[in-house]
CHARMM internal coordinates of N, CA and C (Angstrom, degrees):
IC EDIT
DIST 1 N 1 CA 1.4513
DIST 1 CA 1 C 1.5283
ANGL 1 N 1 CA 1 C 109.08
DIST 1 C 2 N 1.3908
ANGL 1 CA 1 C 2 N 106.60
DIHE 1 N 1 CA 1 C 2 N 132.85
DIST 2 N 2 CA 1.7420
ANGL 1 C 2 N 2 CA 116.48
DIHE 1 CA 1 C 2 N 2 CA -174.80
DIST 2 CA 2 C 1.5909
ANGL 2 N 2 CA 2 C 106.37
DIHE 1 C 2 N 2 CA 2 C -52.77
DIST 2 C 3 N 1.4469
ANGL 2 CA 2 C 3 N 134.71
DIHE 2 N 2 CA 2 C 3 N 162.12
DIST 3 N 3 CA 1.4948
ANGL 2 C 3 N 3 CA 123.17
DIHE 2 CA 2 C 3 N 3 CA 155.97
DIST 3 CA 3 C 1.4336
ANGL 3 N 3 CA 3 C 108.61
DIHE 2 C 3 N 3 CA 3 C -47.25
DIST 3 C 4 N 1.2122
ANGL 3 CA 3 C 4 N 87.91
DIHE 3 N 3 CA 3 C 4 N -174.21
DIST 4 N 4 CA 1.9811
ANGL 3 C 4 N 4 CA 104.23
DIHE 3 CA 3 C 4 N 4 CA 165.44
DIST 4 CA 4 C 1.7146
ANGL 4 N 4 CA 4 C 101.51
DIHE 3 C 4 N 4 CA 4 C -116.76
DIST 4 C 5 N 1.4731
ANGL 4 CA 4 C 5 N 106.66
DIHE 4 N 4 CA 4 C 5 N 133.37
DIST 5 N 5 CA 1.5451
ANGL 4 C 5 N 5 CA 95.19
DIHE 4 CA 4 C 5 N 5 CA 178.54
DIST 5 CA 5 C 1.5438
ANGL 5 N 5 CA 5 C 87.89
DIHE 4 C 5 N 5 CA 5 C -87.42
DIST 5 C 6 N 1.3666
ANGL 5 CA 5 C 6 N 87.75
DIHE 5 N 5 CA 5 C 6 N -175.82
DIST 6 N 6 CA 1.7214
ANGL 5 C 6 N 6 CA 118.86
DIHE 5 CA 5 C 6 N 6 CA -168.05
DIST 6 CA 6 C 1.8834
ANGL 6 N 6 CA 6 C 95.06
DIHE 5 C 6 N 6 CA 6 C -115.42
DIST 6 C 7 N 1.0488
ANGL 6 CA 6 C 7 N 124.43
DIHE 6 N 6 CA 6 C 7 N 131.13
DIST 7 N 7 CA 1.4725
ANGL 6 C 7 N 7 CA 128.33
DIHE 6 CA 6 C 7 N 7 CA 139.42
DIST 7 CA 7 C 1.2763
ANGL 7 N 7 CA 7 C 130.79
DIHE 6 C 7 N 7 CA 7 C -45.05
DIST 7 C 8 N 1.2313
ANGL 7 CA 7 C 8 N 110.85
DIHE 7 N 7 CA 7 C 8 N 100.87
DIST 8 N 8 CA 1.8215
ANGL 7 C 8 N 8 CA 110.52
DIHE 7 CA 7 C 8 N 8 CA -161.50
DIST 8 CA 8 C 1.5162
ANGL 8 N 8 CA 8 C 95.72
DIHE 7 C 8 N 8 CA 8 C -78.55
DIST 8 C 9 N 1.0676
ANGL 8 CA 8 C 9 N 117.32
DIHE 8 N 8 CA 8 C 9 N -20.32
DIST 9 N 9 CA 1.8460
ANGL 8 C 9 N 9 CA 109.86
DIHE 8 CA 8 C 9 N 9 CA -174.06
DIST 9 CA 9 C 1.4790
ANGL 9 N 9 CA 9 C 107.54
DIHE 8 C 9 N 9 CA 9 C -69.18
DIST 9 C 10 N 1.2815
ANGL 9 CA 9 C 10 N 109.86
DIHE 9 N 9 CA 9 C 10 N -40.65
DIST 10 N 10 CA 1.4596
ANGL 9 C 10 N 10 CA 122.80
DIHE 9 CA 9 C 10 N 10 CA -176.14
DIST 10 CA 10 C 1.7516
ANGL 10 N 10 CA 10 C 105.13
DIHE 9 C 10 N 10 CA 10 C -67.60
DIST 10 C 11 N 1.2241
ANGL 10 CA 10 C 11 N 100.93
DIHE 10 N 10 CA 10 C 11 N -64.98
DIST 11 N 11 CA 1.5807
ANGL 10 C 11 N 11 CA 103.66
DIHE 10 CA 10 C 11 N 11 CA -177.48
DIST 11 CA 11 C 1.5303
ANGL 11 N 11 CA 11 C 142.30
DIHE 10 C 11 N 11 CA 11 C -52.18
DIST 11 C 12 N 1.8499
ANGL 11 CA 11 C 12 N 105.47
DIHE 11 N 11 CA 11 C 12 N -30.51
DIST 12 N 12 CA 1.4896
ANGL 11 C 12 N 12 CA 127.31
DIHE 11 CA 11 C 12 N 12 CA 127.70
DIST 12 CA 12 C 1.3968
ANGL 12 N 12 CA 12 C 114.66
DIHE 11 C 12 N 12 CA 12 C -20.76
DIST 12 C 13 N 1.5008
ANGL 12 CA 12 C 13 N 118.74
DIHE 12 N 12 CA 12 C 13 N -60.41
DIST 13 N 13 CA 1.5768
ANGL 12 C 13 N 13 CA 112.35
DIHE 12 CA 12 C 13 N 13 CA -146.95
DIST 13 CA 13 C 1.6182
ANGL 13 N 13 CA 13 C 109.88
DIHE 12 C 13 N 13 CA 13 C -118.37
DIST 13 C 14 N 1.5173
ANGL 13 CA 13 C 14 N 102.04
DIHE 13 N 13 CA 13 C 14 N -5.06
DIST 14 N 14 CA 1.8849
ANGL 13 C 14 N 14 CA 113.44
DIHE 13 CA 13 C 14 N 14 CA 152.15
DIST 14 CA 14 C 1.1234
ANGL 14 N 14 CA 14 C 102.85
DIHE 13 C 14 N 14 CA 14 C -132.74
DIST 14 C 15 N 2.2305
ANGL 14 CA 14 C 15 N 85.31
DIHE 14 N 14 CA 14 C 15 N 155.83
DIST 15 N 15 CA 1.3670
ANGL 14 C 15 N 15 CA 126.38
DIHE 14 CA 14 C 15 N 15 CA 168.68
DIST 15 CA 15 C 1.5824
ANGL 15 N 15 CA 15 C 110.13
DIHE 14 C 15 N 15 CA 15 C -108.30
DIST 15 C 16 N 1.3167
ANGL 15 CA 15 C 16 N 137.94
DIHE 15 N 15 CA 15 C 16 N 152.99
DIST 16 N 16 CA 1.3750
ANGL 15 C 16 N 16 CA 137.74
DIHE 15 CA 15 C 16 N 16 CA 146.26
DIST 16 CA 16 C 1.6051
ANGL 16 N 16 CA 16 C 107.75
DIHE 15 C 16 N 16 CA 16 C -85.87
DIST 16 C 17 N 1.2696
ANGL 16 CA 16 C 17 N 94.59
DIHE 16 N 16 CA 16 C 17 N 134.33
DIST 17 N 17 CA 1.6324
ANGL 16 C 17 N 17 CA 121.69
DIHE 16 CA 16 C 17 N 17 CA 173.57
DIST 17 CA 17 C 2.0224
ANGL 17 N 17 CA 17 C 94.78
DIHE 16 C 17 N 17 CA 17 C -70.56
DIST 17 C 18 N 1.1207
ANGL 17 CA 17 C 18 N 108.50
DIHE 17 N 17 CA 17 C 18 N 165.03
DIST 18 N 18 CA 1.1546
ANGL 17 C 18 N 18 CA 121.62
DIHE 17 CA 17 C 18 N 18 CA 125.34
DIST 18 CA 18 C 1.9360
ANGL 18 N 18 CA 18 C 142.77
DIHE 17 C 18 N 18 CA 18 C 32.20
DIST 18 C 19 N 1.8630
ANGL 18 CA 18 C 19 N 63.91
DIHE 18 N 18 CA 18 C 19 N -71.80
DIST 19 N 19 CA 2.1722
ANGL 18 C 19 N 19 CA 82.04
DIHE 18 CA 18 C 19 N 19 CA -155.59
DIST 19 CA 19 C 1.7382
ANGL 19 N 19 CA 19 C 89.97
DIHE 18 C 19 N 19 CA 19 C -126.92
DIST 19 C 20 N 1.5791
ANGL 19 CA 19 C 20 N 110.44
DIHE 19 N 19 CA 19 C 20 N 13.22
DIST 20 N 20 CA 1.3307
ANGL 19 C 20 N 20 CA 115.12
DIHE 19 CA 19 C 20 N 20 CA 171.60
DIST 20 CA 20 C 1.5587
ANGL 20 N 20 CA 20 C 112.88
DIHE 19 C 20 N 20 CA 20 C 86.99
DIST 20 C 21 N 1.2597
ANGL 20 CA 20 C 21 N 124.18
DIHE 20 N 20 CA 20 C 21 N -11.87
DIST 21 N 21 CA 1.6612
ANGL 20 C 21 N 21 CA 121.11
DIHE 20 CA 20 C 21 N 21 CA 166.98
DIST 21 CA 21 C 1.6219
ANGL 21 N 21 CA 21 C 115.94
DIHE 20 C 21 N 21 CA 21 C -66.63
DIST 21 C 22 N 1.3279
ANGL 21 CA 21 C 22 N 100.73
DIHE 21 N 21 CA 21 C 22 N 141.72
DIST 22 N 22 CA 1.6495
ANGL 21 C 22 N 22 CA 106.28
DIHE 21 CA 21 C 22 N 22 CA 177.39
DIST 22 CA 22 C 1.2660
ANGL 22 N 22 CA 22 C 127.63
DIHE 21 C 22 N 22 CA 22 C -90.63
DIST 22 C 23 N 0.9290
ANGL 22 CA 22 C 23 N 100.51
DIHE 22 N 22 CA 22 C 23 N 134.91
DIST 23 N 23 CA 1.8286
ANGL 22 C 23 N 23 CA 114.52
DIHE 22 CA 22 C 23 N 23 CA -160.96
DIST 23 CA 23 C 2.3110
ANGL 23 N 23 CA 23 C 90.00
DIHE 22 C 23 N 23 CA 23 C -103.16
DIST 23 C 24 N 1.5168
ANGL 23 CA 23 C 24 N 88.83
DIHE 23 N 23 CA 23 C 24 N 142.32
DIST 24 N 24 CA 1.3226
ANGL 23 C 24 N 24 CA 84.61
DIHE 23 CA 23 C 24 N 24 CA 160.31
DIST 24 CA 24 C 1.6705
ANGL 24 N 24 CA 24 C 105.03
DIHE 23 C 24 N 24 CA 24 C -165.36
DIST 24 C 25 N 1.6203
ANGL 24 CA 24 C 25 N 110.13
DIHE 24 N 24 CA 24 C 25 N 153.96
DIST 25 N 25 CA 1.3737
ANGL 24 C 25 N 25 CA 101.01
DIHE 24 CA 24 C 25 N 25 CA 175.45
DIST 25 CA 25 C 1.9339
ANGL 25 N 25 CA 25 C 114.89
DIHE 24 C 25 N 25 CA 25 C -77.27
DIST 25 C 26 N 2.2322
ANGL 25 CA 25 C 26 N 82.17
DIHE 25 N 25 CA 25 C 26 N 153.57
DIST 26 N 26 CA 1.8297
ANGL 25 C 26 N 26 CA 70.12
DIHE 25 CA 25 C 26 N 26 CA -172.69
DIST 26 CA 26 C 1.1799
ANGL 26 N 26 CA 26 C 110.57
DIHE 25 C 26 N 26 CA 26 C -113.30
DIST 26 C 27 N 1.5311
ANGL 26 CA 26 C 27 N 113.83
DIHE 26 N 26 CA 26 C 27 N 170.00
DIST 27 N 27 CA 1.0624
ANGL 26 C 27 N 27 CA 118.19
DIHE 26 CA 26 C 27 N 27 CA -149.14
DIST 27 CA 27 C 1.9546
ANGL 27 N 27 CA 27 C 112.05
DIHE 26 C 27 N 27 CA 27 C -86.05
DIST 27 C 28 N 1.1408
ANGL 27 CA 27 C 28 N 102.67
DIHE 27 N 27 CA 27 C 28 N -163.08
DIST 28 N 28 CA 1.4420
ANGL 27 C 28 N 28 CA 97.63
DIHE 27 CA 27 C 28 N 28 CA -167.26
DIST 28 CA 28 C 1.9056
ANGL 28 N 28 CA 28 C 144.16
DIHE 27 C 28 N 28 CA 28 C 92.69
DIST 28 C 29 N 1.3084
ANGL 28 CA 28 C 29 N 105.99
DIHE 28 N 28 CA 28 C 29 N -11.32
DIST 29 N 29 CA 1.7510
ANGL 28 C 29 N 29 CA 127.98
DIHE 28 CA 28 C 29 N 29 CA -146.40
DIST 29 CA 29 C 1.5901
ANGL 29 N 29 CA 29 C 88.15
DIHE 28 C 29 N 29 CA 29 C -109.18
DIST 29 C 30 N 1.1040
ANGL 29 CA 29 C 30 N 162.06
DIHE 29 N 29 CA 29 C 30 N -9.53
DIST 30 N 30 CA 1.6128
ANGL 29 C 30 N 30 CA 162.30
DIHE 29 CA 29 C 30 N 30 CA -81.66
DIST 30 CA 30 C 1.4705
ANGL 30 N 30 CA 30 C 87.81
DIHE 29 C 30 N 30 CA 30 C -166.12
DIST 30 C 31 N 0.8786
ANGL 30 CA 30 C 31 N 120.71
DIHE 30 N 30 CA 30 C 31 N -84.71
DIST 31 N 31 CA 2.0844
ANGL 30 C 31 N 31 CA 120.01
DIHE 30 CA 30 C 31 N 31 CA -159.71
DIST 31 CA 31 C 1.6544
ANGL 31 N 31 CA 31 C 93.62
DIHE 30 C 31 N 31 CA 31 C -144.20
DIST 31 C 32 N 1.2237
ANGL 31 CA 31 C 32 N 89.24
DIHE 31 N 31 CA 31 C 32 N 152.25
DIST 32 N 32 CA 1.8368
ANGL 31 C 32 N 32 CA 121.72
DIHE 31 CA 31 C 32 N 32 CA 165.92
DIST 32 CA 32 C 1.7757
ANGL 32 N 32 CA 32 C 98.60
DIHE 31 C 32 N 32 CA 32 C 67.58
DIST 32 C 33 N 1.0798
ANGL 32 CA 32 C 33 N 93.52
DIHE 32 N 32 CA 32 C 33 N 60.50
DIST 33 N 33 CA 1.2571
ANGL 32 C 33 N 33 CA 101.43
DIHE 32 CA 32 C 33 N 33 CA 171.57
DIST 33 CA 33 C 1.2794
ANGL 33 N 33 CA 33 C 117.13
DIHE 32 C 33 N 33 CA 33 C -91.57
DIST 33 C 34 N 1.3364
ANGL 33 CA 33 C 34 N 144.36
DIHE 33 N 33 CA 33 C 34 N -6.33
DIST 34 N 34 CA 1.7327
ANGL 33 C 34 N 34 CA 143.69
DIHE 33 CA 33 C 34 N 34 CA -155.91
DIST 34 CA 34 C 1.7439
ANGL 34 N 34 CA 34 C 85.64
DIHE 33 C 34 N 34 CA 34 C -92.87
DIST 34 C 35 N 1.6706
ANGL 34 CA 34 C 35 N 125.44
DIHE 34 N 34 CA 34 C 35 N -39.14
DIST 35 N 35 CA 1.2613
ANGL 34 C 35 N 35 CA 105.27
DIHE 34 CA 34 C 35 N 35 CA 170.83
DIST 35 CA 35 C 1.7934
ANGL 35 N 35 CA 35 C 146.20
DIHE 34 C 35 N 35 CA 35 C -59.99
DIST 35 C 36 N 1.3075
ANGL 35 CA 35 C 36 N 96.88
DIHE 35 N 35 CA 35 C 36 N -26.95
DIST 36 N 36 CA 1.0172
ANGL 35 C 36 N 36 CA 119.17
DIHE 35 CA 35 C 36 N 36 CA 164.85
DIST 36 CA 36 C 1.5571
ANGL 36 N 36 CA 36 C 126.74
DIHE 35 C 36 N 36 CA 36 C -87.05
DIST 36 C 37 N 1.2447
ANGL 36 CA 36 C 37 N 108.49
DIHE 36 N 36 CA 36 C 37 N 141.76
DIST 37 N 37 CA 1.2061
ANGL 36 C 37 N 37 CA 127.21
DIHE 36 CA 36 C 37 N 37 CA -143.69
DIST 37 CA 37 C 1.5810
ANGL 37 N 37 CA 37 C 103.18
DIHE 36 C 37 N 37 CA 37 C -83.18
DIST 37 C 38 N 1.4111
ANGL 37 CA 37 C 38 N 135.73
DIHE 37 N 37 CA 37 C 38 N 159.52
DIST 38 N 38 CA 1.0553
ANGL 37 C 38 N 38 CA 127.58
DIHE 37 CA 37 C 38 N 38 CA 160.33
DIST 38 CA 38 C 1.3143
ANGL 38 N 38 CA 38 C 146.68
DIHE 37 C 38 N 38 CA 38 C -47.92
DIST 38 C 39 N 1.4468
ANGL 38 CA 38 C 39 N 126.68
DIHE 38 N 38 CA 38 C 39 N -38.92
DIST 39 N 39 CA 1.3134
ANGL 38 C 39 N 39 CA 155.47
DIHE 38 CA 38 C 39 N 39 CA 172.89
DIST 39 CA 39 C 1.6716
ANGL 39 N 39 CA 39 C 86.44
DIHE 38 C 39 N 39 CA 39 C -67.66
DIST 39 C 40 N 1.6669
ANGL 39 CA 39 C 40 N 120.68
DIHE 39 N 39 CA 39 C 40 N -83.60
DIST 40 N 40 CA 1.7596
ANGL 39 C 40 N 40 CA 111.55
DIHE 39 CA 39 C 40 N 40 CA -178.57
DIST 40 CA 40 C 1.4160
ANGL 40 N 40 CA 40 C 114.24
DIHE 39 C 40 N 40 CA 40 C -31.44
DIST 40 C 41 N 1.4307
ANGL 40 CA 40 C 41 N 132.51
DIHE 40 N 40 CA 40 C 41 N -41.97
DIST 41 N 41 CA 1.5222
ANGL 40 C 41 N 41 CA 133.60
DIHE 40 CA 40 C 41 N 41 CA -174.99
DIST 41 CA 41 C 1.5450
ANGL 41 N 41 CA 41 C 99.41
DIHE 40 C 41 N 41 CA 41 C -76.54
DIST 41 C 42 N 1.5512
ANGL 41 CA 41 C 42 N 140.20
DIHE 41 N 41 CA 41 C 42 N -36.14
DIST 42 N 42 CA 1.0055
ANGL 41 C 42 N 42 CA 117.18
DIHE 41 CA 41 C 42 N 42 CA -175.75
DIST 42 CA 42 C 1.7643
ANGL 42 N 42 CA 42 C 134.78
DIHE 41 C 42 N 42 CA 42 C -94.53
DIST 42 C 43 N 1.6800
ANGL 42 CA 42 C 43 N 90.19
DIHE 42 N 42 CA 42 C 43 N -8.84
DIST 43 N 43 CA 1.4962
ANGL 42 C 43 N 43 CA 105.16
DIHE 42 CA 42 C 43 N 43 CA 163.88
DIST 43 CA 43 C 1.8871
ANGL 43 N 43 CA 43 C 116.58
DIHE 42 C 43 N 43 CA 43 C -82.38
DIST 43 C 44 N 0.9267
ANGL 43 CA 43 C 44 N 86.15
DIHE 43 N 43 CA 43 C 44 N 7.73
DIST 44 N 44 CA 1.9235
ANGL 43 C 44 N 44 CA 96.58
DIHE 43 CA 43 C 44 N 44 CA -167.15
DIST 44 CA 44 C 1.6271
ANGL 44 N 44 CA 44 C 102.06
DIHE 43 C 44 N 44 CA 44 C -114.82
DIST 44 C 45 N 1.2456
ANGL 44 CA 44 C 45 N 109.73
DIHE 44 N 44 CA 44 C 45 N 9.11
DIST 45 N 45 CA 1.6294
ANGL 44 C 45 N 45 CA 123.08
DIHE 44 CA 44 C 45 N 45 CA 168.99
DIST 45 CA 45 C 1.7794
ANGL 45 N 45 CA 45 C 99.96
DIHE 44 C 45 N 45 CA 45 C -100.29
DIST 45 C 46 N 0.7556
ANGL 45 CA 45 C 46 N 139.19
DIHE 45 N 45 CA 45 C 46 N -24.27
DIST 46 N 46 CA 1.1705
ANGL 45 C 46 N 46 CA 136.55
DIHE 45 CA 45 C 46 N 46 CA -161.46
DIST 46 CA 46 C 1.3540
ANGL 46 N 46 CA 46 C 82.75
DIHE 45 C 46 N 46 CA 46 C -87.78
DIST 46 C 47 N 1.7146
ANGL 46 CA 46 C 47 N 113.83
DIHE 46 N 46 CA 46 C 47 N 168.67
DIST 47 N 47 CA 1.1229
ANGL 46 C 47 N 47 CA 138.57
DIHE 46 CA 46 C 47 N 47 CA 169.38
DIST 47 CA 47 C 1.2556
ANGL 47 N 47 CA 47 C 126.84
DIHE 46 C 47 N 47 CA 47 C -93.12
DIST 47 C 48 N 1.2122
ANGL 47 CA 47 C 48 N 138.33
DIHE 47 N 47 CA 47 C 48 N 140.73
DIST 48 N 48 CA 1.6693
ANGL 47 C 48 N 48 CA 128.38
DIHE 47 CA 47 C 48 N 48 CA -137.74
DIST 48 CA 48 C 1.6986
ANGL 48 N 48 CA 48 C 84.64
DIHE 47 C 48 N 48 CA 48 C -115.59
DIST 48 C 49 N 1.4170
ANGL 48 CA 48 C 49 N 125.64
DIHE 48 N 48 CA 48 C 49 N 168.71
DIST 49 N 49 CA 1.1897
ANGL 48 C 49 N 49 CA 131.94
DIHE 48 CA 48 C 49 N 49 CA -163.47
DIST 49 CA 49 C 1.6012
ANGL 49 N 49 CA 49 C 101.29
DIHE 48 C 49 N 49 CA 49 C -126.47
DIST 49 C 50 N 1.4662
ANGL 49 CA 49 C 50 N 133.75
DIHE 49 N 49 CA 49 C 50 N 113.66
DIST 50 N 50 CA 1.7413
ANGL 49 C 50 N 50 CA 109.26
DIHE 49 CA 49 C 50 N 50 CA 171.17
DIST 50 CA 50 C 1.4980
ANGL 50 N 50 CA 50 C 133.12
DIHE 49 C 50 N 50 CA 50 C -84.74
DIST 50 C 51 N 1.3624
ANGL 50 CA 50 C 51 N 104.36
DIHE 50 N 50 CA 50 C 51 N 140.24
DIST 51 N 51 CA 1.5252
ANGL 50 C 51 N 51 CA 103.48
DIHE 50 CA 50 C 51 N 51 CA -175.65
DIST 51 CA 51 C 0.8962
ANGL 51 N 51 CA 51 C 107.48
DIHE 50 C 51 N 51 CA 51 C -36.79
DIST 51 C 52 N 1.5775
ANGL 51 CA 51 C 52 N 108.00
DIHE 51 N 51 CA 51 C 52 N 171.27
DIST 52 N 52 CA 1.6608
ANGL 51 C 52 N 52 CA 123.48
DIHE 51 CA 51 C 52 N 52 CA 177.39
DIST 52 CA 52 C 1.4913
ANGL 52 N 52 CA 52 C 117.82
DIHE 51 C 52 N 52 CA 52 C -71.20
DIST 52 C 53 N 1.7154
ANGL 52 CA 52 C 53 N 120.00
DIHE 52 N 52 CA 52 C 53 N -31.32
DIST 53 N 53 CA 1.2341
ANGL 52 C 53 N 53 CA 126.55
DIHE 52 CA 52 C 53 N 53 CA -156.11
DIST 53 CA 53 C 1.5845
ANGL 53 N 53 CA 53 C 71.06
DIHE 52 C 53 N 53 CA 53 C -108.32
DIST 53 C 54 N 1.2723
ANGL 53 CA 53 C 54 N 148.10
DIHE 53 N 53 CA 53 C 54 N -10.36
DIST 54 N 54 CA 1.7503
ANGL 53 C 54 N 54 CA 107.49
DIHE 53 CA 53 C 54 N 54 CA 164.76
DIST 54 CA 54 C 1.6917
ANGL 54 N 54 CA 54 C 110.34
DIHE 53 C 54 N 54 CA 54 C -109.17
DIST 54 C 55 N 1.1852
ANGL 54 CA 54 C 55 N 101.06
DIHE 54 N 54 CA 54 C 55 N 21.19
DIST 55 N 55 CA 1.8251
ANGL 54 C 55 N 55 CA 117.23
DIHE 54 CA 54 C 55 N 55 CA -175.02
DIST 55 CA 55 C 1.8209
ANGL 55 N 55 CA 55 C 75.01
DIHE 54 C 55 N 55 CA 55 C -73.50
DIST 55 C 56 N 1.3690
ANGL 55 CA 55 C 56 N 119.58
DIHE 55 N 55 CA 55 C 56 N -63.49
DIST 56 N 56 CA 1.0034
ANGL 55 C 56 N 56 CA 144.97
DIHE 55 CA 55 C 56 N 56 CA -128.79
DIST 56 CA 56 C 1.4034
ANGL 56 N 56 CA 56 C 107.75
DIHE 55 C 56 N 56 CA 56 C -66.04
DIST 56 C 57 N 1.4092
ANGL 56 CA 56 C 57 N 99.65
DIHE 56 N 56 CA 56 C 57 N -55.59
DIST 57 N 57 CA 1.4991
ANGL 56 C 57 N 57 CA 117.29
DIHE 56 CA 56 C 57 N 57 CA 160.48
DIST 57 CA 57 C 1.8134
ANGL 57 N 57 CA 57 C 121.12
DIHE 56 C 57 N 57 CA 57 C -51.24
DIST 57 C 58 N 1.0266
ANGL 57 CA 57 C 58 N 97.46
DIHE 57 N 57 CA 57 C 58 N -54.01
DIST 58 N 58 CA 1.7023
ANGL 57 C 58 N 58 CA 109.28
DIHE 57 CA 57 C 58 N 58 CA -173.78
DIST 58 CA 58 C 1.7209
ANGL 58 N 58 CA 58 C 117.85
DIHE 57 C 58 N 58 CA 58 C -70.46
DIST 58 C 59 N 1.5214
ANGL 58 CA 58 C 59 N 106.36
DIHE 58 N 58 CA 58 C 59 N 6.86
DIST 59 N 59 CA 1.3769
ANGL 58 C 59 N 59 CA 128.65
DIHE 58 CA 58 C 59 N 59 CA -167.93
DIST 59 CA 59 C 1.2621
ANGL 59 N 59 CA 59 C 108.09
DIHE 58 C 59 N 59 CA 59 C -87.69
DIST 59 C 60 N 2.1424
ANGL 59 CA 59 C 60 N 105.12
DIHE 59 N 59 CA 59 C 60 N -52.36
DIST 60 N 60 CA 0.9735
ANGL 59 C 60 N 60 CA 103.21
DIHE 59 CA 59 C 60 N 60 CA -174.84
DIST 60 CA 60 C 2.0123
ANGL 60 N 60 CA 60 C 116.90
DIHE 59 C 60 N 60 CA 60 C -78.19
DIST 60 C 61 N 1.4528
ANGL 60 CA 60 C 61 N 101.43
DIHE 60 N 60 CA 60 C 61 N -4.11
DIST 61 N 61 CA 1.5905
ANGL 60 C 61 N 61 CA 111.19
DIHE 60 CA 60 C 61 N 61 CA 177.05
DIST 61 CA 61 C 1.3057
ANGL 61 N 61 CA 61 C 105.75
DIHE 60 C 61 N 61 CA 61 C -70.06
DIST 61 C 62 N 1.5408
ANGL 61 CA 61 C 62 N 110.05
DIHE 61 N 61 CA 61 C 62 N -60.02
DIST 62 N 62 CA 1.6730
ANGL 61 C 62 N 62 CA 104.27
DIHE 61 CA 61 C 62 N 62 CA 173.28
DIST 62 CA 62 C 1.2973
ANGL 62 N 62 CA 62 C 132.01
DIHE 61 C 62 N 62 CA 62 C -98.85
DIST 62 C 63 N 1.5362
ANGL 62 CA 62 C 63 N 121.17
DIHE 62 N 62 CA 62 C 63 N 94.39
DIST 63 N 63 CA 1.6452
ANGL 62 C 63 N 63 CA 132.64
DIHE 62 CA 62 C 63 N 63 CA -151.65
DIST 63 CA 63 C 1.1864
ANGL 63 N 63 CA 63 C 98.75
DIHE 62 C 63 N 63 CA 63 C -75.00
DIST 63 C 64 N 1.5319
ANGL 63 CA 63 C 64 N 146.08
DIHE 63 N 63 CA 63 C 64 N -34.95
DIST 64 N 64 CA 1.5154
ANGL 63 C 64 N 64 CA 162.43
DIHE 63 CA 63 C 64 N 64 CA -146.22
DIST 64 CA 64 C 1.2256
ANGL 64 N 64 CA 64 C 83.81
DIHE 63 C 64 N 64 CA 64 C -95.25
DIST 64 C 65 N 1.2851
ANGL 64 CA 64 C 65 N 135.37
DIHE 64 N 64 CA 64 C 65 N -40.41
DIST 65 N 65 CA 1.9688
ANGL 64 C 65 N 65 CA 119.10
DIHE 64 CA 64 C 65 N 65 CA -138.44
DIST 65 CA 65 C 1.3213
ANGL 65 N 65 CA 65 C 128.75
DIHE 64 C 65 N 65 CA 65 C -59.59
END
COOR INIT
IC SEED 1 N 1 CA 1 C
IC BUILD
């Protein structure tokens, strides 16, 4: 039986934690920032966590993870 490839788009833009949840950076932080407020720019540094029902999905994209 052939491997399984991996989704390189996906795998670029997640990490697994730990305990197997996907971590990814979020979006927004890139340009036009003077509108946005300070507090929005500094919670948007943190790393965002994915639901369970799209953990789920993104599991079968990255077979290696």
């Amino acid at each position: 039986m052939p491997k399984m490839k991996t989704r390189k788009a996906y795998a670029k833009r997640f990490k697994f934690t730990g305990t197997g949840k996907l971590k990814y950076k979020k979006q927004g932080l890139r340009h036009i920032l003077t509108k946005k407020s300070t507090k929005r720019k500094r919670n948007l540094r943190h790393a965002g966590i994915l639901s369970v029902a799209e953990t789920k999905r993104a599991k079968s994209l990255l077979p290696y993870g």
